[in-house]
C-alpha positions as semicolon CSV with decimal commas, in nm:
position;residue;x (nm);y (nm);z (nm)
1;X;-2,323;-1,051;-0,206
2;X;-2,198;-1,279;0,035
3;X;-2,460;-1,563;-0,085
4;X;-2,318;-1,574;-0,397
5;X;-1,976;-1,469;-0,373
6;X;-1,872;-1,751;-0,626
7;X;-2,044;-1,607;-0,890
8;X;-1,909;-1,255;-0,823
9;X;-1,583;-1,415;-0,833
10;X;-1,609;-1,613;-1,155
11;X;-1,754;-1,306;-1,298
12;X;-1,454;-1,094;-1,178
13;X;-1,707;-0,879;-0,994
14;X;-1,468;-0,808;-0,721
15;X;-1,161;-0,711;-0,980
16;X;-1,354;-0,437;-1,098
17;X;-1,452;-0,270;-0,777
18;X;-1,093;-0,321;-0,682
19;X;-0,960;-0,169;-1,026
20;X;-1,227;0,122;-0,993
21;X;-1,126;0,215;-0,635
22;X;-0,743;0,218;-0,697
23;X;-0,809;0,452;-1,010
24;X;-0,998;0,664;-0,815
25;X;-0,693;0,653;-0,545
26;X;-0,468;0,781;-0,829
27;X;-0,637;1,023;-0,916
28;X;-0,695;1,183;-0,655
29;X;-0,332;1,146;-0,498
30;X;-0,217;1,319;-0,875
31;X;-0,425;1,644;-0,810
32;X;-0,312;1,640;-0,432
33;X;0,048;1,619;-0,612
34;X;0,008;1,851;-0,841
35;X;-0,145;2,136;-0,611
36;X;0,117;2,093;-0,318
37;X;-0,084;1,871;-0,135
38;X;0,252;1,723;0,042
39;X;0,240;1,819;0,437
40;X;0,171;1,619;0,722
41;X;-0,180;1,663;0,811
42;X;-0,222;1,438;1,137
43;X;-0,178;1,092;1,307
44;X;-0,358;0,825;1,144
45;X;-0,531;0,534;1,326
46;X;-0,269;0,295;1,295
47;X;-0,002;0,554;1,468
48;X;0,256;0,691;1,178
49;X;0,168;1,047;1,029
50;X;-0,076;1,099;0,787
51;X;0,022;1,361;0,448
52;X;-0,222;1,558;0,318
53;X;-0,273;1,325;0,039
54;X;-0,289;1,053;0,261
55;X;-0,597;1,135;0,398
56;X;-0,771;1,274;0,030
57;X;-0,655;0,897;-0,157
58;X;-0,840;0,696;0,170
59;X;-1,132;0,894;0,110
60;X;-1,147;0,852;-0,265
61;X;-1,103;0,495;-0,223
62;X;-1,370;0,451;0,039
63;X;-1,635;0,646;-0,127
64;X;-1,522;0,435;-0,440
65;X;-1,568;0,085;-0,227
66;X;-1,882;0,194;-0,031
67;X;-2,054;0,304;-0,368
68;X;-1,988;-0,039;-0,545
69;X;-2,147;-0,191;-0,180
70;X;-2,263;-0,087;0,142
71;X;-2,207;-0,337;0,279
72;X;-1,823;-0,346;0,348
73;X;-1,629;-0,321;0,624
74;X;-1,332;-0,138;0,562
75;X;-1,017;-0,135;0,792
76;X;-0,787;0,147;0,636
77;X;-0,411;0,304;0,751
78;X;-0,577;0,639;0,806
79;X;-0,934;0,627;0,911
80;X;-0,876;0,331;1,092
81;X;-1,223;0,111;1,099
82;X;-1,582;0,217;0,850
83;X;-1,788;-0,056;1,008
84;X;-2,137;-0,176;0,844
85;X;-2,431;-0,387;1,002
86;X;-2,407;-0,768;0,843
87;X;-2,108;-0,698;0,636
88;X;-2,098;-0,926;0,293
89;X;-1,718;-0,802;0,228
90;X;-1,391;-0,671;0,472
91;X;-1,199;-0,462;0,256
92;X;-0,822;-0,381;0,405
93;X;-0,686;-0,007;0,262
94;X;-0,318;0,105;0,256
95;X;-0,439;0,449;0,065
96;X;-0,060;0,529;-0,018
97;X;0,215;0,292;0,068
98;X;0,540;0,486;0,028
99;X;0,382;0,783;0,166
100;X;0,738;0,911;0,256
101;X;0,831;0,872;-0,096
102;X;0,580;1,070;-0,199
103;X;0,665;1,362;0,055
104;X;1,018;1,355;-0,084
105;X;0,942;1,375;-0,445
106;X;1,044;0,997;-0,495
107;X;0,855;0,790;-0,801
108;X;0,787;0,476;-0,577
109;X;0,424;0,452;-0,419
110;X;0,149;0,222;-0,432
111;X;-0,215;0,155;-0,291
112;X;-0,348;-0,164;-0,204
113;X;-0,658;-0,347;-0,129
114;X;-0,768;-0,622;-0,033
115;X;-1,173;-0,808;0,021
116;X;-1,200;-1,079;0,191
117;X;-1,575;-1,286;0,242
118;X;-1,452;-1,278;0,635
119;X;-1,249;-1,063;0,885
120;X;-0,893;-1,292;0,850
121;X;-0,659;-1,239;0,665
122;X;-0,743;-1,630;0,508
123;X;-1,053;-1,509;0,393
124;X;-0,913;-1,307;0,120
125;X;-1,099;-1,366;-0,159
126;X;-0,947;-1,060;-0,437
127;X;-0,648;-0,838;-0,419
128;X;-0,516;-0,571;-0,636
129;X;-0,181;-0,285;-0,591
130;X;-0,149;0,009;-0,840
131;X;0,160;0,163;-0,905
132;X;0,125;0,528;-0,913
133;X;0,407;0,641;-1,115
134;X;0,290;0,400;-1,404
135;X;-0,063;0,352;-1,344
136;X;-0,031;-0,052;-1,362
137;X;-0,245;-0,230;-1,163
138;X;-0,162;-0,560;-1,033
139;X;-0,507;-0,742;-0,989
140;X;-0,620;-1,047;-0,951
141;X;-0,813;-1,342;-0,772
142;X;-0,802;-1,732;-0,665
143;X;-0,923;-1,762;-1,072
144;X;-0,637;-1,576;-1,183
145;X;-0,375;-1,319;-1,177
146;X;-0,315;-1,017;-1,437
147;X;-0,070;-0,732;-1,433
148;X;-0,222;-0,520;-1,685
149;X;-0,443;-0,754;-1,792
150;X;-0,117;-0,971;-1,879
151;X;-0,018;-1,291;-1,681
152;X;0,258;-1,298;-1,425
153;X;0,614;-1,356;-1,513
154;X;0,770;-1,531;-1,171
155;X;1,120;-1,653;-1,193
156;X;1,037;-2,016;-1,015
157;X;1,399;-2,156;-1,037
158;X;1,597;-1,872;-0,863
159;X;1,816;-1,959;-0,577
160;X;1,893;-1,725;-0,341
161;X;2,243;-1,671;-0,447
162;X;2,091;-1,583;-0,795
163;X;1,843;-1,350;-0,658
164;X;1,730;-1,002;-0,613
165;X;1,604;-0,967;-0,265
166;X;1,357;-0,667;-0,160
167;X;1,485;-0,653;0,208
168;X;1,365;-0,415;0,400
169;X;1,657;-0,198;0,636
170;X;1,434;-0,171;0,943
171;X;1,497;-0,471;1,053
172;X;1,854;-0,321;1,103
173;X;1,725;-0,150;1,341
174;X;1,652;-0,420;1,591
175;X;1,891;-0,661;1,700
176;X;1,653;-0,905;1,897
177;X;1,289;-0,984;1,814
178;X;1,077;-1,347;1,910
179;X;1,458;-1,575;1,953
180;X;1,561;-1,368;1,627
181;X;1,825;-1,116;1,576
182;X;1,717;-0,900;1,250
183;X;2,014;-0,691;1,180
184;X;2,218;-1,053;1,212
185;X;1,949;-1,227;0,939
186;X;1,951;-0,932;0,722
187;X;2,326;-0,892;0,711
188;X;2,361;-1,304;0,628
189;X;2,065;-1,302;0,368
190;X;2,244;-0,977;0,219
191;X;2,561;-1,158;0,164
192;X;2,351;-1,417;0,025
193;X;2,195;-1,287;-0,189
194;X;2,332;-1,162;-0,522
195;X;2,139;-0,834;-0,616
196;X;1,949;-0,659;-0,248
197;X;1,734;-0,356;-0,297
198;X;1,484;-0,159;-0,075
199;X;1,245;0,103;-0,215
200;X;0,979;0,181;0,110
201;X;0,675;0,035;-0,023
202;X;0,633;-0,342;0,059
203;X;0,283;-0,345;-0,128
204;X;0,455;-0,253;-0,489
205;X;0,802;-0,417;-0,408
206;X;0,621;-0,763;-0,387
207;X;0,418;-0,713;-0,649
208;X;0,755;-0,628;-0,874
209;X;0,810;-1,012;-0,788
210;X;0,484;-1,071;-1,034
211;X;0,686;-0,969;-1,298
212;X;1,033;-1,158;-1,229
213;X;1,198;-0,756;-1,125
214;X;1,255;-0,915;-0,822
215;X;1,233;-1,262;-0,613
216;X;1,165;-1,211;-0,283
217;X;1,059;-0,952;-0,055
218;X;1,208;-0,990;0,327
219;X;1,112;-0,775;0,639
220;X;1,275;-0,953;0,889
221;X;1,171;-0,760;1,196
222;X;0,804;-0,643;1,326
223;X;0,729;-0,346;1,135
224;X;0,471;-0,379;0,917
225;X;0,148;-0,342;0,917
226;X;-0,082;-0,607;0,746
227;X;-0,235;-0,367;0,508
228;X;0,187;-0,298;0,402
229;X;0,195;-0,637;0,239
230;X;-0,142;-0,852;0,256
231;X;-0,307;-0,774;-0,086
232;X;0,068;-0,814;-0,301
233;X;0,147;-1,111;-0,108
234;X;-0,199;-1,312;-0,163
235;X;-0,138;-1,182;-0,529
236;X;0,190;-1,346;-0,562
237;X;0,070;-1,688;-0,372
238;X;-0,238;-1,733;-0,584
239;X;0,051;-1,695;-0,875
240;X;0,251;-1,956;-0,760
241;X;0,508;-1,812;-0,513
242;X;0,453;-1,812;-0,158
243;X;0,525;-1,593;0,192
244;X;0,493;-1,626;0,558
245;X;0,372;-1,406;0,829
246;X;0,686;-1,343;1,102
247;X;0,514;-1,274;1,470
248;X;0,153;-1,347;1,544
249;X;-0,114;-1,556;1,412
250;X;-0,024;-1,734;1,056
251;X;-0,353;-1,601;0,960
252;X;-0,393;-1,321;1,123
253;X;-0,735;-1,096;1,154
254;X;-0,771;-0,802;0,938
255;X;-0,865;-0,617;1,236
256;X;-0,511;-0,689;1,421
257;X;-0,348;-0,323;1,447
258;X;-0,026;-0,541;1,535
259;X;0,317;-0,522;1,321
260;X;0,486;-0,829;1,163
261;X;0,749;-0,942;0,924
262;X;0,691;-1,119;0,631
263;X;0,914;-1,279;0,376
264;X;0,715;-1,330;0,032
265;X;0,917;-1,535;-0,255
266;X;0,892;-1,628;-0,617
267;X;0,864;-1,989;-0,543
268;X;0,827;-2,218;-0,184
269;X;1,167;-2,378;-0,256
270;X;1,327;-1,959;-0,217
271;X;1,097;-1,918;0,070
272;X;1,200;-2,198;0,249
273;X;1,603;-2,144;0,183
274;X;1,544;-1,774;0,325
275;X;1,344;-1,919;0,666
276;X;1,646;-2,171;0,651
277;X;1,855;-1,813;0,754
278;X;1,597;-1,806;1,061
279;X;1,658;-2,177;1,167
């Protein structure tokens, strides 16, 4: 696969194996729903406590990846690493971002992947989110980007004091992080801002952006995990917004079980005004 990736890609080859898996994903976390499938079932690799459904959605999407190739390394939230000999593909799993959401009864959850033809997160070569109270998939590659099979709607000309802001409230939490206070940055870009919002699920909250329901995504402090934001965020670049990495490597390998912050905007001019708020 690996020889030819650029025919898999112009073929959109890697789309459907991402669109297959995340149906399978939904599924399966709508009969885990549906039959009370709700409780905490364990610690996952990456350290936060894995539901029930957690663990039945990785495994649906995995079986779903490995059957379309064998030869994919997966890194996923629960499971933690599915190596392969020679891999041709990394694939990087959030099963079900929002998890909590889902616990609580709350319609805002996601899953995400992301294949890359190497094990950084530069190497990113297809991405796609569903939304599992809709069923819309956000999908797409460097050829092209489709919600629905419909292009992307980004508001390019919002300022910040125009915008809707996705900022993420842990970063209230902290009050100094790398020369950086979050709770200070996250009070000034609310203040900013016109409309803030925060839902607990990075993946689908950036991907909103896609569709001009939002224009910017912020997690100030280190808290997530790449597999949180990766596969929305190289959706909404190849698009025509932008983001940057907070804390580590700019490119970070898929491999790193590190947390960062990310800020991810409709356009670079938004981006930059928001890491203006950094200095």
């Amino acid at each position: 696969m690996r020889r030819n990736l650029g025919t898999f890609l112009r073929s959109g080859m890697l789309r459907e194996i991402i669109r297959r898996a995340l149906i399978e994903g939904h599924k399966a976390l709508e009969d885990c729903v549906s039959r009370g499938l709700t409780g905490v079932e364990k610690k996952g690799s990456f350290g936060d406590y894995s539901h029930q459904f957690d663990v039945v959605v990785e495994k649906a999407i995995i079986d779903s990846l490995k059957k379309a190739s064998k030869k994919t390394y997966i890194i996923s939230e629960e499971i933690g690493e599915v190596g392969c000999e020679s891999p041709e593909l990394y694939a990087l799993v959030d099963p079900v971002d929002g998890s909590n959401n889902v616990a609580h009864g709350l319609p805002f959850n996601a899953s995400a992947i992301a294949l890359a033809r190497g094990p950084n997160a530069s190497d990113v070569v297809a991405a796609g989110v569903i939304d599992h109270s809709t069923g819309k998939i956000y999908l797409g590659d460097s050829e092209g980007v489709f919600i629905d099979r419909e292009k992307p709607k980004l508001k390019t000309g919002v300022s910040l004091s125009d915008a809707l802001v996705f900022l993420d409230l842990a970063s209230l939490k902290k009050d100094s992080e790398n020369s950086h206070n979050p709770t200070e940055l996250s009070i000034r870009l609310a203040r900013r801002a016109k409309h803030v919002r925060f839902f607990a699920a990075a993946s689908l909250e950036i991907a909103y952006i896609l569709e001009g329901r939002g224009d910017a995504f912020v997690c100030f402090s280190r808290d997530l995990k790449l597999m949180d934001f990766l596969a929305s965020a190289t959706l909404l670049k190849w698009a025509g917004g932008d983001y940057r990495i907070l804390g580590g490597a700019e490119a970070p390998s898929l491999l790193d079980r590190g947390r960062f912050g990310v800020i991810a905007a409709s356009s670079r001019k938004l981006l930059e005004e928001i890491l203006e708020l950094i200095g």
